[in-house]
DORO-87793 format. One record per residue (C-alpha): residue number from 1; residue in one letter; y negated, z negated, x. Coordinates in Angstrom, 1 decimal. Example, Ala and Ser with C-alpha at 12.3 -4.5 7.8 and 13.67 -1.06 7.14 Angstrom:
! DORO-87793
node i:1; aa:a; north:4.5; up:-7.8; east:12.3;
node i:2; aa:s; north:1.1; up:-7.1; east:13.7;
//
This chain:
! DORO-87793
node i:1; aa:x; north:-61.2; up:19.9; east:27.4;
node i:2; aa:x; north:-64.6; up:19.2; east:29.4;
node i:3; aa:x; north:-64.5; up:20.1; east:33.1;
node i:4; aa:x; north:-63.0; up:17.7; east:35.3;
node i:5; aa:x; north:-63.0; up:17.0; east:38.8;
node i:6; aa:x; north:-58.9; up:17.9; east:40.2;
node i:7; aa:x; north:-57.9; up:17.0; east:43.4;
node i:8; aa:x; north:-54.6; up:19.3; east:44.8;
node i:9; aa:x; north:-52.8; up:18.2; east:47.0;
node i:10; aa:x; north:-50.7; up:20.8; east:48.6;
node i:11; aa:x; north:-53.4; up:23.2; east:47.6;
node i:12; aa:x; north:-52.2; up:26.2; east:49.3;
node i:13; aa:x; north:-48.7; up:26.2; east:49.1;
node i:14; aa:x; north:-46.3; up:28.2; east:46.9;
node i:15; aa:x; north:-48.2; up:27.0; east:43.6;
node i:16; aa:x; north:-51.4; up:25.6; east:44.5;
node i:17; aa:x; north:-52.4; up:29.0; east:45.7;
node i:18; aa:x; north:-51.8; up:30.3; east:42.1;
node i:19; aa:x; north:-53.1; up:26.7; east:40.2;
node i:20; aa:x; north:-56.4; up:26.5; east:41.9;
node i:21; aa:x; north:-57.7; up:29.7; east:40.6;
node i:22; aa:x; north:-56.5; up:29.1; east:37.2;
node i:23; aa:x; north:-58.6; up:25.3; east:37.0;
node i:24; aa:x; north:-61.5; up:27.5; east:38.9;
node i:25; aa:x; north:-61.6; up:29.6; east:35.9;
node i:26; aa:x; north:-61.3; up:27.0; east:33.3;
node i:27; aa:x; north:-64.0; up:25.3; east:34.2;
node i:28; aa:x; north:-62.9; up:22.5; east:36.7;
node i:29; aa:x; north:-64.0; up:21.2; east:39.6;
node i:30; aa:x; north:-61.7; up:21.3; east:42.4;
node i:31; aa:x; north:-60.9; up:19.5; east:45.3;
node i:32; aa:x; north:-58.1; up:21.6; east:47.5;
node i:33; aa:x; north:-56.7; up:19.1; east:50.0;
node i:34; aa:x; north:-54.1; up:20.6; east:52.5;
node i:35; aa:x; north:-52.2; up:19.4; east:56.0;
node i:36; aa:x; north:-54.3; up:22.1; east:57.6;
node i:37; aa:x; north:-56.8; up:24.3; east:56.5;
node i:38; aa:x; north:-54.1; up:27.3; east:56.1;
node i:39; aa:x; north:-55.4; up:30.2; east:53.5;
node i:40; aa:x; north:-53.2; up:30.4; east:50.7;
node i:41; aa:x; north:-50.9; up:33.2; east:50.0;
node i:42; aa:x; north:-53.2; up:35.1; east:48.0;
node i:43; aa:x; north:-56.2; up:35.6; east:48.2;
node i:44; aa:x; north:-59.5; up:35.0; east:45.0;
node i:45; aa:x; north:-62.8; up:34.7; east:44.8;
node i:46; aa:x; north:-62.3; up:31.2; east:43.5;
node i:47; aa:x; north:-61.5; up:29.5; east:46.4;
node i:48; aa:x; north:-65.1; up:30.1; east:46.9;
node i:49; aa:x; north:-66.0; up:27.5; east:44.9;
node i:50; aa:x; north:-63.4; up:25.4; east:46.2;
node i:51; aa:x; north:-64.3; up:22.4; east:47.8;
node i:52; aa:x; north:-61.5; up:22.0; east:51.1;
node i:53; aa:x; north:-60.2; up:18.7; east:52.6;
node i:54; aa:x; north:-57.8; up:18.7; east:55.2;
node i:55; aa:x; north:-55.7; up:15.6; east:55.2;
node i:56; aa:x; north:-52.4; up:15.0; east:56.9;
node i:57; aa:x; north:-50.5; up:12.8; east:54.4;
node i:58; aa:x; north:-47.4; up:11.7; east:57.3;
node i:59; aa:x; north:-50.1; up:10.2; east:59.2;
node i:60; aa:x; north:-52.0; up:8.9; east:56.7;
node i:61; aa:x; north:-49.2; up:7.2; east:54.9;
node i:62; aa:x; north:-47.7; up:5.9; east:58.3;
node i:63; aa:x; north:-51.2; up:4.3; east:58.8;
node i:64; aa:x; north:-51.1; up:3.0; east:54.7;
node i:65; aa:x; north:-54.3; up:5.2; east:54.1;
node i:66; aa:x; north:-53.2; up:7.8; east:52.2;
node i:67; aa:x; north:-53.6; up:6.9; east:49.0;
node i:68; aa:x; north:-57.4; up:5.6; east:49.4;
node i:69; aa:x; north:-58.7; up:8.7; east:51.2;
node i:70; aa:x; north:-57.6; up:10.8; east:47.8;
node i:71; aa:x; north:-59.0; up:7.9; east:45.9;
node i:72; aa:x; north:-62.4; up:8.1; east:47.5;
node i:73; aa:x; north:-62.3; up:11.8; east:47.1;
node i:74; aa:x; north:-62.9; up:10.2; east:42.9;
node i:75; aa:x; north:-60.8; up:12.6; east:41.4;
node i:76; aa:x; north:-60.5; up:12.5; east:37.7;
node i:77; aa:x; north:-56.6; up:13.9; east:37.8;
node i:78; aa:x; north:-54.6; up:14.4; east:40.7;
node i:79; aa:x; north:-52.4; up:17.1; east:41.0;
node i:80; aa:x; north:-49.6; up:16.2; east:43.7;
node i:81; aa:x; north:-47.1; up:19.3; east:44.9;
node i:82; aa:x; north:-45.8; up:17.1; east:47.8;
node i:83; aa:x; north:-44.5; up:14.1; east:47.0;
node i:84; aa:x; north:-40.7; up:13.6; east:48.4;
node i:85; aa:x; north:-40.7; up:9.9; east:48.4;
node i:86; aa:x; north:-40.3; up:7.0; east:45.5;
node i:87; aa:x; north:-42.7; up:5.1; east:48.9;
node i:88; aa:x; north:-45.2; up:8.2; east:49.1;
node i:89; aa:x; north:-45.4; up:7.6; east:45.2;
node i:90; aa:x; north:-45.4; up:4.1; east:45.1;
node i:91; aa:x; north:-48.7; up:4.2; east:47.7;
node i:92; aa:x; north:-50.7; up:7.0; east:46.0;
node i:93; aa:x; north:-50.3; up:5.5; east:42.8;
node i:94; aa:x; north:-51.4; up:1.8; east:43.8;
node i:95; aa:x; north:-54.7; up:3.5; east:45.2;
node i:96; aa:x; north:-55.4; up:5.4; east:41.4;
node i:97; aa:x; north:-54.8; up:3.1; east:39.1;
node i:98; aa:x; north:-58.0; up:2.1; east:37.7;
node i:99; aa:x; north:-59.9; up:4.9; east:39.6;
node i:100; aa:x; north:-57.9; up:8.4; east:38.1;
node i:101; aa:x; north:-56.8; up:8.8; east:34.6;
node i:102; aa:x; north:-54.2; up:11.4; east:35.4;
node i:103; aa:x; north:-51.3; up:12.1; east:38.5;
node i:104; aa:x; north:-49.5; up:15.2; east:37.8;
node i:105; aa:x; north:-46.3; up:15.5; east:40.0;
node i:106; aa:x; north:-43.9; up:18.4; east:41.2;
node i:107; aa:x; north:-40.3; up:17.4; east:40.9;
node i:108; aa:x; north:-37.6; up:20.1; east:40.9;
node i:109; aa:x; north:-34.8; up:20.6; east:38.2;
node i:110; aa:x; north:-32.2; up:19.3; east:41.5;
node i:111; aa:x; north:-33.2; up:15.6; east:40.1;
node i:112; aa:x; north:-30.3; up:16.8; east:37.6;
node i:113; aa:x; north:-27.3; up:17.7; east:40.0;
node i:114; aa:x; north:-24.6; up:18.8; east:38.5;
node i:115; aa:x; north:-24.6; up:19.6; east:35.2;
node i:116; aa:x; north:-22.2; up:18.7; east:32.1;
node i:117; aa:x; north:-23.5; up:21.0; east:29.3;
node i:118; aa:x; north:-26.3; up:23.9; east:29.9;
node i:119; aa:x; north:-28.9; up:24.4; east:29.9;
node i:120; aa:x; north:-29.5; up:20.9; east:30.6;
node i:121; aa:x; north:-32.5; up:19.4; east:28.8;
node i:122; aa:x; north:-34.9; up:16.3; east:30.5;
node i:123; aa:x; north:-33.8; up:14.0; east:28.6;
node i:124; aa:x; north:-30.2; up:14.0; east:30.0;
node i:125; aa:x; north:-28.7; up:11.8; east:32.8;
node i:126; aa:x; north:-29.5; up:12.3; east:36.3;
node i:127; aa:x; north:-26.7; up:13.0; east:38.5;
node i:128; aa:x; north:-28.8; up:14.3; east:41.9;
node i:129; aa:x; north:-27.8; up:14.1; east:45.2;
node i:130; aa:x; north:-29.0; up:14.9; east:48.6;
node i:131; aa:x; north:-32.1; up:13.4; east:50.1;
node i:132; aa:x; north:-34.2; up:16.3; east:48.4;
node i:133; aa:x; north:-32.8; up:15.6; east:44.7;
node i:134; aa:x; north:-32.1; up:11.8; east:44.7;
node i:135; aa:x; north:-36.0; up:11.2; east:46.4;
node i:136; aa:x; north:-37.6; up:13.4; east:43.8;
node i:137; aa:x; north:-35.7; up:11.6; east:41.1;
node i:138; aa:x; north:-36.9; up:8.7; east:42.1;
node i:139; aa:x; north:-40.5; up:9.8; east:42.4;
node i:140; aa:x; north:-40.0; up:11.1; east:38.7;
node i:141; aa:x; north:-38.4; up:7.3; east:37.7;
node i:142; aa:x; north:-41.3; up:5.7; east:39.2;
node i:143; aa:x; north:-43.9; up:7.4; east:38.1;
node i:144; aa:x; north:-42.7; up:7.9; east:34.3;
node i:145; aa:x; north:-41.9; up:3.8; east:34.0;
node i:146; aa:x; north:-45.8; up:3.2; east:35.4;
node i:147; aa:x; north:-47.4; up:5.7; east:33.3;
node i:148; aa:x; north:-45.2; up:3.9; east:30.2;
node i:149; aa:x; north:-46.4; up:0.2; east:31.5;
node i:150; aa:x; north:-49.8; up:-1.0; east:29.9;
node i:151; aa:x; north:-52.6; up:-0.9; east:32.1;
node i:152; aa:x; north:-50.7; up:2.0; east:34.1;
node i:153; aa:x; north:-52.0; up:5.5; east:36.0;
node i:154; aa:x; north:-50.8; up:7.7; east:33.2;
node i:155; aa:x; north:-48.3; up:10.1; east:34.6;
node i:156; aa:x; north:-46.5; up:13.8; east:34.6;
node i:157; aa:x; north:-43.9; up:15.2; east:36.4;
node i:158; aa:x; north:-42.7; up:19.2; east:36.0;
node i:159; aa:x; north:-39.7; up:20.1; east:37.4;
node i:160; aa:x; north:-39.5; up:23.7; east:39.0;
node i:161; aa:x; north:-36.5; up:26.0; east:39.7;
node i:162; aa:x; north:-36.5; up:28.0; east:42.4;
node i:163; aa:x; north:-40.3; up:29.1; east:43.4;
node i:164; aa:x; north:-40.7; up:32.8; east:43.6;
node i:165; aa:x; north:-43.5; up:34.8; east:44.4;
node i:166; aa:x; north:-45.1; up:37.5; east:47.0;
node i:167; aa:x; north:-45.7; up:35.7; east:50.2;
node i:168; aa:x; north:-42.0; up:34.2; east:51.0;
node i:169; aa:x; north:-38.3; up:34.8; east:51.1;
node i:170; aa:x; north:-37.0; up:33.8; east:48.2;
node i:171; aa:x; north:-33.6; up:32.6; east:46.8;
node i:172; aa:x; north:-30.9; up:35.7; east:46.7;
node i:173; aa:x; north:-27.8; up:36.4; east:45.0;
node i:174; aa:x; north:-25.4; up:34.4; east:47.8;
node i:175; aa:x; north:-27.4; up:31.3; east:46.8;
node i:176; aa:x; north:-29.7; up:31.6; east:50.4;
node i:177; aa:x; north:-32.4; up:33.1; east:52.1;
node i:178; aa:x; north:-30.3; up:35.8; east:54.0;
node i:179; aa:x; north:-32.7; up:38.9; east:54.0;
node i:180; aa:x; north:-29.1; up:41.1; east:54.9;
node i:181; aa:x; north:-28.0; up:40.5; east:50.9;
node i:182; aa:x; north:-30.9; up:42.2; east:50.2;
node i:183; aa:x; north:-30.8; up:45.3; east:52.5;
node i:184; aa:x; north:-26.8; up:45.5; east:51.6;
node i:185; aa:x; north:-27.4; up:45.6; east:47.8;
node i:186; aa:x; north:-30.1; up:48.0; east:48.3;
node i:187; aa:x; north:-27.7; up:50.3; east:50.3;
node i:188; aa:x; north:-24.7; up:50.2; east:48.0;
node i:189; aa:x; north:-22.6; up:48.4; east:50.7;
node i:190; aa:x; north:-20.1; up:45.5; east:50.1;
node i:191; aa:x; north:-21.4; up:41.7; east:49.4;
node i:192; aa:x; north:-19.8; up:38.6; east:49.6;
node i:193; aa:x; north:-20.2; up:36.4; east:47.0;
node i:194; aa:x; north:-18.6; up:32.6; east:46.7;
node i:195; aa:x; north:-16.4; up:31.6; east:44.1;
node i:196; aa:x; north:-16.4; up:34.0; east:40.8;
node i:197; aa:x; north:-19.9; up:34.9; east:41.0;
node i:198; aa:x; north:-20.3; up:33.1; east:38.3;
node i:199; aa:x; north:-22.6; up:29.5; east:39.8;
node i:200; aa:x; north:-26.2; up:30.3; east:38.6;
node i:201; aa:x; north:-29.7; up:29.9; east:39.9;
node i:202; aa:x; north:-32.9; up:29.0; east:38.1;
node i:203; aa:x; north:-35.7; up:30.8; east:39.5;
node i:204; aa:x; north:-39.1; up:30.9; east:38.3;
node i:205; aa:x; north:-42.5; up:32.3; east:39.5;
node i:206; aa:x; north:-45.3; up:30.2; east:41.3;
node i:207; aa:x; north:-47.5; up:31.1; east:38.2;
node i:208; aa:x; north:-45.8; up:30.0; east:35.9;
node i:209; aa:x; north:-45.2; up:26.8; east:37.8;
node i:210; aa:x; north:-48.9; up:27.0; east:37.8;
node i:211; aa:x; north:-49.1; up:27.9; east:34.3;
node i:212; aa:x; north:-47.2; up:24.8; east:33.5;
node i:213; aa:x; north:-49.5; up:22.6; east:35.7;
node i:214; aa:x; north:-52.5; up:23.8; east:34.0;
node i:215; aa:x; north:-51.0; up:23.1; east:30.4;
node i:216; aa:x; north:-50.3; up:19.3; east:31.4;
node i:217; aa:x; north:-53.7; up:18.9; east:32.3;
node i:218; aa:x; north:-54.9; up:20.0; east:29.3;
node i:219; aa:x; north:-52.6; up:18.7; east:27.2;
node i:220; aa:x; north:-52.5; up:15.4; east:28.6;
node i:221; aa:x; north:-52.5; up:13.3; east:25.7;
node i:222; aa:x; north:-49.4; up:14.6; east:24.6;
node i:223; aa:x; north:-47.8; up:15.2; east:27.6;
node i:224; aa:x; north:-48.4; up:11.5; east:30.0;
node i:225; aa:x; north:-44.9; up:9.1; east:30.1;
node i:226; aa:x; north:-42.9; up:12.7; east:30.3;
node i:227; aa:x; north:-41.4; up:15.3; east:32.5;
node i:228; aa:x; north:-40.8; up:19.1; east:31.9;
node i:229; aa:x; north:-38.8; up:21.8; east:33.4;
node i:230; aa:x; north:-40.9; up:24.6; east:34.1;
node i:231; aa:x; north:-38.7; up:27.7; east:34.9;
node i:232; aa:x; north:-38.2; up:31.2; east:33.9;
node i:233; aa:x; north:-36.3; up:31.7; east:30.4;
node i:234; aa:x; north:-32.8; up:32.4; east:31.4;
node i:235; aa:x; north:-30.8; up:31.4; east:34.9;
node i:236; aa:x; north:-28.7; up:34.1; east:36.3;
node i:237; aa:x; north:-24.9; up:34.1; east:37.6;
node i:238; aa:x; north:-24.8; up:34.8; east:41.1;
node i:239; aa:x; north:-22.8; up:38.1; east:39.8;
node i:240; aa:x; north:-25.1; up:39.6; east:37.5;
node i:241; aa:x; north:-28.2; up:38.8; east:39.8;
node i:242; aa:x; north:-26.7; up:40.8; east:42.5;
node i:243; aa:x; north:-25.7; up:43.4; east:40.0;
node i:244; aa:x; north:-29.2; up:43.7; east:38.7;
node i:245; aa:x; north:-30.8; up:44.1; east:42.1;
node i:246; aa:x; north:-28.3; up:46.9; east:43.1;
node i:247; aa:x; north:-29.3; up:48.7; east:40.3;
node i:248; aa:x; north:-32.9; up:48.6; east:40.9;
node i:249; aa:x; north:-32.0; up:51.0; east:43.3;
node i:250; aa:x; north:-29.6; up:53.1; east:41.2;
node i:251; aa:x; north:-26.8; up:51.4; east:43.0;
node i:252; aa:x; north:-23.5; up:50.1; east:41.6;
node i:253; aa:x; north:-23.1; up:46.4; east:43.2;
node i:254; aa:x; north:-19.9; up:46.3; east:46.0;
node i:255; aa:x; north:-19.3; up:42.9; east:45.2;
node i:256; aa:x; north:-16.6; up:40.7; east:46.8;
node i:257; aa:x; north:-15.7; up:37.4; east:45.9;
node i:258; aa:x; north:-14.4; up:34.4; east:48.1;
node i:259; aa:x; north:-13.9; up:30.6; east:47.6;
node i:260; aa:x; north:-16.2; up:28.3; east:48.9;
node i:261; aa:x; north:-14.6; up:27.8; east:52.3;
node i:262; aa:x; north:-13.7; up:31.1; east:53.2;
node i:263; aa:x; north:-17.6; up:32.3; east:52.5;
node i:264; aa:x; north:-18.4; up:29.6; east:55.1;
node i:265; aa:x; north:-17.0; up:30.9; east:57.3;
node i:266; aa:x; north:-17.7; up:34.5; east:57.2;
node i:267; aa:x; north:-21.5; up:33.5; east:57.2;
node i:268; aa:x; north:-23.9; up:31.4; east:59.3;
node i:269; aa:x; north:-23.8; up:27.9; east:59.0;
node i:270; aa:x; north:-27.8; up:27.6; east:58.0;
node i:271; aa:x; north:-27.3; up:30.4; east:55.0;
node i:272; aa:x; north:-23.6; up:28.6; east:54.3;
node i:273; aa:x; north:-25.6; up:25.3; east:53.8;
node i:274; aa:x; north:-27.8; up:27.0; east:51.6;
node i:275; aa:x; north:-25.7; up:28.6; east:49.2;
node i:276; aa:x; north:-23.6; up:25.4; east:48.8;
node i:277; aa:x; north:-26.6; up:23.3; east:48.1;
node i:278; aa:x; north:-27.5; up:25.6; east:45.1;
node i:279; aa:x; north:-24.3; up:26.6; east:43.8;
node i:280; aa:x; north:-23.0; up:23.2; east:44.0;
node i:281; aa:x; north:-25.5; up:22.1; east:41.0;
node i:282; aa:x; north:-25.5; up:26.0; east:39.9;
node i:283; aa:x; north:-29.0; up:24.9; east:37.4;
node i:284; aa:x; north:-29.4; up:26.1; east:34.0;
node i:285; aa:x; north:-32.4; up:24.3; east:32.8;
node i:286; aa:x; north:-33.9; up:24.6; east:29.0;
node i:287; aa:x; north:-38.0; up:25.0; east:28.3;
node i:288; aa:x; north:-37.4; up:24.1; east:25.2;
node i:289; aa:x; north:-39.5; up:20.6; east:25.8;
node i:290; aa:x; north:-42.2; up:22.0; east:27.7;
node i:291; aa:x; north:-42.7; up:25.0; east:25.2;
node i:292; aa:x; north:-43.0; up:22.9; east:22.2;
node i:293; aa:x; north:-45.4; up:20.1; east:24.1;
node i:294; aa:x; north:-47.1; up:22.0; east:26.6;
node i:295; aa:x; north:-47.3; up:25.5; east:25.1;
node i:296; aa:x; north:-45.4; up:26.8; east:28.0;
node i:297; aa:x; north:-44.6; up:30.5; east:28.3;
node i:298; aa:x; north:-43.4; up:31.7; east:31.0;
node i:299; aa:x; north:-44.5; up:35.3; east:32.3;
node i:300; aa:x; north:-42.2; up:36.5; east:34.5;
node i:301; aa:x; north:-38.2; up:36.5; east:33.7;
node i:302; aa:x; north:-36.3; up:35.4; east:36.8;
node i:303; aa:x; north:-35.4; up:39.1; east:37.9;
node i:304; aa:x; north:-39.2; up:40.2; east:37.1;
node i:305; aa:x; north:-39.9; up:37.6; east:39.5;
node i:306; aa:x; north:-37.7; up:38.6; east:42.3;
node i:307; aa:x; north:-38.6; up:42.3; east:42.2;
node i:308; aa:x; north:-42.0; up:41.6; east:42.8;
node i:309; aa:x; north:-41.5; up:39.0; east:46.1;
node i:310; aa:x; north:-38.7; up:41.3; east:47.2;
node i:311; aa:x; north:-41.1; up:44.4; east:46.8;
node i:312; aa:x; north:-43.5; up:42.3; east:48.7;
node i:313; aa:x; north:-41.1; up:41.7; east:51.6;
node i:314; aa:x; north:-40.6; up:45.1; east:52.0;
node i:315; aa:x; north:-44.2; up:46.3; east:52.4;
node i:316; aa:x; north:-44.6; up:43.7; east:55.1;
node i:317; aa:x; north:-41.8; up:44.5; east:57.1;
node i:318; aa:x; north:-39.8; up:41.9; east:56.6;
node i:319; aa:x; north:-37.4; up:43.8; east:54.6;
node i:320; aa:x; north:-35.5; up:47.2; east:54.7;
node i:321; aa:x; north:-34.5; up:49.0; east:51.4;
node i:322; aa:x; north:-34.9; up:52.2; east:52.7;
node i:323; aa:x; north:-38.3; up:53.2; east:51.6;
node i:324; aa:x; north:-38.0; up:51.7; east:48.5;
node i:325; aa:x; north:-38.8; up:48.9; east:46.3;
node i:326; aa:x; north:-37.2; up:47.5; east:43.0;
node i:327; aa:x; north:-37.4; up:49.7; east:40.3;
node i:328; aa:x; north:-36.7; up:47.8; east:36.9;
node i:329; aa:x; north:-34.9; up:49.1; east:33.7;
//
């Protein structure tokens, strides 16, 4: 595919910062467009050639602006990693139509909720909850019936797991961002884990969210009027996460095992909200769809994935594991 001119919006968050490289080096022209103009996690020499917009899309959209500033910006595809409402989409795509050919969304595999049968596929019911899951699923419904309609902005959506990478805290084996689970499994000392151990978590890194970006773009004739689930090969119970990550540090896991209630109450409300958001859909999410269309692959399996953003953490501090960092099999 010919260069095009992509406007990101979001440009330098979790995926953006590995995305806008990767259409930098395939030829495309890039507009990054960002709240503020914060650098993104990572730095390449790419961003040189970057063109930067700062835009900030709650004002903008409060104001009914939004979507004709990126329109003027005469973007050929627009990528969008931060859409939450079916509103936000409804705006931005009343402003493209007839002046992009492309909007590619991020979504997130919670538009499932629980699941019936794993791993669950796109095609299969949505059962989401939560203001997070049920507005992205109604992004995704709007944007796949206008992209279907004649005359529509022809339309994407990827659903990422959990986004891992260097540069944040990431999703542990208790289901929440408590940086202790990682300094106790690193140390050989007792864990508590909810239930059997056996919910699961979907992880997957920001490149290969990236990856899966870039691959709809070109691919967009096959791809427009779908969604895909961009995540790493396999999710992970709870239990043999945390027993992986003890052993990168030749560690047998101490795990202990609760019911729901009981693990709330033995841990912080904030981190006790966290697991019981992701355990309570516990994703397993196939790739089978976005490996036949797209030619997705991921990279990174979900523990490769971890091992380097908690190797990261460690070197800047933010972390303890004793002077070490993960050491896979």
């Amino acid at each position: 595919m010919t260069g095009q001119r992509i406007v990101v919006l979001g440009a330098t968050g979790h995926v953006g910062t590995y995305l806008v490289p990767r259409l930098v080096a395939a030829g495309h022209s890039v507009v990054a467009v960002s709240r503020g103009l914060r650098e993104p996690y990572r730095p390449h020499p790419a961003w040189e050639k970057v063109e930067r917009v700062e835009l900030d899309r709650v004002a903008e959209e409060a104001a009914g602006d939004f979507g004709a500033r990126v329109a003027d910006l005469a973007p050929d595809v627009v990528v969008d990693m931060v859409c939450f409402t079916r509103d936000s989409a409804v705006q931005l795509v009343d402003a493209l139509r007839g002046r992009a050919e492309l909007l590619v969304s991020c979504g997130t595999i919670w538009v499932h909720g629980p699941a019936t049968a794993v791993p669950v596929a796109e095609h299969e019911a949505r059962a989401a909850f939560g203001d997070y899951g049920i507005g992205k699923a109604e992004v995704e419904e709007h944007l796949l019936a206008e992209s279907r309609r004649p005359g529509g902005l022809r339309s994407i959506v990827l659903h990422p797991g959990h986004i891992t990478g260097p540069g944040w805290r990431m999703i542990n084996p208790a289901g929440n961002l408590d940086l202790d689970v990682w300094e106790r499994l690193a140390a050989g000392e007792p864990v508590l884990l909810p239930g059997l151990g056996l919910e699961t978590l979907h992880h997957v890194h920001a490149d290969d969210v990236a990856q899966g970006f870039q691959l709809a773009i070109e691919r967009q004739g096959q791809a427009a009027g779908e969604s895909f689930h961009v995540v790493s090969e396999r999710a992970l119970t709870l239990r043999g996460f945390a027993e992986a990550v003890a052993g990168w540090f030749g560690r047998a896991a101490e795990l202990r095992f609760a019911p729901f209630e009981e693990f709330r109450a033995r841990t912080s409300p904030e981190h006790a909200a966290a697991t019981w958001e992701h355990i309570s859909r516990s994703p397993s999410a196939s790739i089978e769809k976005a490996r036949r269309i797209l030619g997705y692959r991921p990279r990174y399996t979900s523990l490769e994935a971890v091992a380097e953003a908690l190797a990261w953490l460690a070197r800047a501090g933010e972390v303890d594991l004793g002077g070490r960092e993960p050491a896979l099999p």
